[in-house]
N, C-alpha and C positions, 0 to 999 in steps of 0.2 A: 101286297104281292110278295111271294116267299123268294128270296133270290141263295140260288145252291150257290156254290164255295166257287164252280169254275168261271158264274156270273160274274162274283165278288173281284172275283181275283183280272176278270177284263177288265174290269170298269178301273180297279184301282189302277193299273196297267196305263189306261186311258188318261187316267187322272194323272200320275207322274210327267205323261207327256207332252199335257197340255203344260204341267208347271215347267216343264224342260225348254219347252217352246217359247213360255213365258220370259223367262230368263235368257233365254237364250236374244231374244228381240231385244230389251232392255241392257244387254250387254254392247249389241249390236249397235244402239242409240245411241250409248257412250264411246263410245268404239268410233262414231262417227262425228259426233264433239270434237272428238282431240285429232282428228285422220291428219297425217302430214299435207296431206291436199284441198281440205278445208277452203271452199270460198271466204276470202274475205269478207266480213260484217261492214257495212257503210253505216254508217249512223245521220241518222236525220238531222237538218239543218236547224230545226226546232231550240230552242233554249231549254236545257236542262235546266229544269227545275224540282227535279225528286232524284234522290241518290241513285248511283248507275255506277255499278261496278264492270270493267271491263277483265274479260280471264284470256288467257294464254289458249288458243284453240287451236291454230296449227304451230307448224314449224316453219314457216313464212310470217306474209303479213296478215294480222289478223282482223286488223279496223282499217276504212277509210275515212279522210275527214274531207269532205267537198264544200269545208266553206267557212265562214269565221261563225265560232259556236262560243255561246255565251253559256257559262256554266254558272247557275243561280244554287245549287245543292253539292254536295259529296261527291267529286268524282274518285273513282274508287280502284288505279290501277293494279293488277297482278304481278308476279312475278314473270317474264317473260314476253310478255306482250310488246308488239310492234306494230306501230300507228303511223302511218304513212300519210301526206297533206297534200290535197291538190293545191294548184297556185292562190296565193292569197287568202289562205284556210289557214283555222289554227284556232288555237282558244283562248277563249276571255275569262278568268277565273275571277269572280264581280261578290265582293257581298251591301250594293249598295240598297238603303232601302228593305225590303224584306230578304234581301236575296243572301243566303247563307252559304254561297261558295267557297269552295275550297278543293285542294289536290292532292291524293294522298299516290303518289308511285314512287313505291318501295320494292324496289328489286332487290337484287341480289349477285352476289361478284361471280355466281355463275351462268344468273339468268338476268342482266338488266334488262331495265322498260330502255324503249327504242323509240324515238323521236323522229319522222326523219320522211322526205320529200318523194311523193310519187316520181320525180322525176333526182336522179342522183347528181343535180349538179348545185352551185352555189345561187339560195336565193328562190328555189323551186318553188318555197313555204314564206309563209307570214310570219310568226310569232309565236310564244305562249305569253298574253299580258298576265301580269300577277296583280290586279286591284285590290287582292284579300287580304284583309290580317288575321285571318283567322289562325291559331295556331295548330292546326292539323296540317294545312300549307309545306307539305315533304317530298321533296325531291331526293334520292336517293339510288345510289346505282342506276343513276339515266342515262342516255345517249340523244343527245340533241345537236341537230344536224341539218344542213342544206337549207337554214330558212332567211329571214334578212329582206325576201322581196328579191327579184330580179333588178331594181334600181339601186338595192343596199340600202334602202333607205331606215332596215325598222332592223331592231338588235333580237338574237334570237329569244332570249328570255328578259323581256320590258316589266320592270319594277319602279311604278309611280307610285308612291303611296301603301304596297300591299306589304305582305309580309312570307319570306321561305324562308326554309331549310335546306339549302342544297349540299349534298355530301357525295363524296366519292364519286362523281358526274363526269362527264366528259361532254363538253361545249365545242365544237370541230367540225369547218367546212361551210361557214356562214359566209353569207356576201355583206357584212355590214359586223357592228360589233357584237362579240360573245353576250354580253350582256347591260344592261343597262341598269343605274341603280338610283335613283333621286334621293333626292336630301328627305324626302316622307318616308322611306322603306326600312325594312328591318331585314337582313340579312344575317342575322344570329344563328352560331350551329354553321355555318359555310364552312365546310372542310373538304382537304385532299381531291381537291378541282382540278381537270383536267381543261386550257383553253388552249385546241390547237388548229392550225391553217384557218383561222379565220379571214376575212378581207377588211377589217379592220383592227382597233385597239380590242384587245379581250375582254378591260374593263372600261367599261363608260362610268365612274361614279362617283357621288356625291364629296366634297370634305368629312363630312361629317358621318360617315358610313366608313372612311377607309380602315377606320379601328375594328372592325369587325373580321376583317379578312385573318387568315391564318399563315402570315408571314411565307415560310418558303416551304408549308406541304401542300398549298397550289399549285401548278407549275403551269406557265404562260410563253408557249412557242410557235417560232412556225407561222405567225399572225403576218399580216401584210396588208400594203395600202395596195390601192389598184394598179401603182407605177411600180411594185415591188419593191417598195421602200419598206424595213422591218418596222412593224407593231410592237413588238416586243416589249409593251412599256404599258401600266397601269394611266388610264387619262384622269388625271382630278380634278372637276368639273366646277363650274357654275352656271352654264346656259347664258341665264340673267340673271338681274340684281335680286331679284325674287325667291331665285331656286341656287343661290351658293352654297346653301347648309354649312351654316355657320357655324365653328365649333364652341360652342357655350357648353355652358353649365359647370358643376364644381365636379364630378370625374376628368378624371383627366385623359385624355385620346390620345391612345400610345400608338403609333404605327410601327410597325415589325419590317422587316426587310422580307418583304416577296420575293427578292434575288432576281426583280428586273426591275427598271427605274421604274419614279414616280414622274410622269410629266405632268406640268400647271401650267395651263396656259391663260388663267385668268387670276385674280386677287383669291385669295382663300383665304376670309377672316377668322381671326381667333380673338373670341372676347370684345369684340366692336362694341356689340348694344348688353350684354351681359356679359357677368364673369368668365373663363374659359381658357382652356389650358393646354398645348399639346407635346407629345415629347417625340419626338423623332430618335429611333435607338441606331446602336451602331451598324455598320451596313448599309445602311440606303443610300440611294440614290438618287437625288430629286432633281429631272430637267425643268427651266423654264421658259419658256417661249416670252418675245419680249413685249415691253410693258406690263 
């Protein structure tokens, strides 16, 4: 069929519009991605087990977590994201077995990741346990907030055994302590921490982990017992005779002055069953509770 010039000239006409149309929908798609009114995404109670990157979709919250979620792969958070916890929600970052867990939120000092309880008061939220060693394990520009349990009984960020990086963070408004650190954990890289108004000690942790802390660019305020007696004080733990974290070995465990005391309220061995060595520098402050 011969098609004259003014044929041509509709059809291509046509043909721009459709593309105009085209684009114009696919703009619209994204356009509704990122809208400041964006429903929040809930995410399934399910065990993640294949990597899962969460992004930044409104200007609110952008995930819920309805429940305690086991993360067996990658979690992958964005710049700006805010994840909000129903009561006794939170996650397990696990790589026991085949499970190759780990957490990567990395924000940014003008967008952190946001930590923090459907309901804004102390203890709203569960936890994030850290079981992993995996070294992608990065906390970074976070805000971690309102969790602990309603009875106080669990620390916002519980580290048995796993391994972080926690930097530039801010730990504030828990019903129980900032954090918890066992004699198995690795806290390497822990810099310029923020731990404030918590309802307990900011640090719950080990002997043998308090070489790790960055002396006095943490800052540790504001914390509090239930009676309103100040926190204000590093706890240096043993539980039991099992979990003292004993300091051995031939480096030698320098503690730095945090610029609020060290309280011990148990034996803290050094060198018992093997060599080991610790130097406490000038500044600190070490309380003891007796025997």
């Amino acid at each position: 069929m011969k098609m004259n010039k003014m044929t041509y000239k509709v059809l291509s006409l046509s043909f721009i519009a459709s593309l105009l149309l085209f684009f114009s929908a696919c703009e619209k798609e994204e356009d509704d991605m990122d809208s400041p009114d964006a429903e929040p995404v809930e995410l399934s109670c399910s065990d993640i087990n294949e990597d899962k990157t969460l992004t930044d979709i409104s200007d609110g919250v952008d995930y819920v977590v309805p429940c305690m979620i086991e993360v067996n792969a990658g979690l992958i958070i964005e710049p700006g994201v805010t994840i909000e916890f129903a009561q006794e929600a939170g996650f397990e970052i696990q790589d026991y077995g085949d499970a190759q867990g780990y957490i990567s939120a990395i924000g940014t000092e003008s967008d952190p990741i946001r930590f923090t309880g459907e309901l804004k008061t102390e203890g709203s939220w569960y936890q994030i346990q850290m079981k992993s060693s995996d070294i992608r394990n990065v906390m970074e520009y976070c805000e971690v907030e309102y969790a602990g349990n309603s009875d106080g009984s669990a620390a916002a960020i519980h580290m048995d055994g796993g391994k972080l990086e926690l930097k530039n963070s801010i730990i504030q408004n828990n019903s129980s302590y900032g954090m918890f650190v066992g004699m198995s954990s690795d806290i390497s890289g822990f810099a310029n921490n923020t731990f404030a108004n918590n309802q307990n000690y900011p640090l719950h942790i080990a002997a043998n982990q308090v070489a790790q802390l960055d002396g006095q660019n943490s800052s540790y305020s504001g914390n509090i017992s239930d009676g309103g007696a100040s926190r204000d004080e590093i706890y240096v733990f043993s539980n039991s005779i099992y979990e003292r974290g004993y300091i051995t070995g031939q480096d030698v465990h320098v503690w730095e002055n945090p610029g609020v005391p060290f309280y011990i309220n148990e034996l803290v061995y050094v060198g018992e069953t093997d060599e080991g060595a610790l130097r406490i520098m000038e500044g600190c402050d070490i309380s003891f509770g007796q025997n």
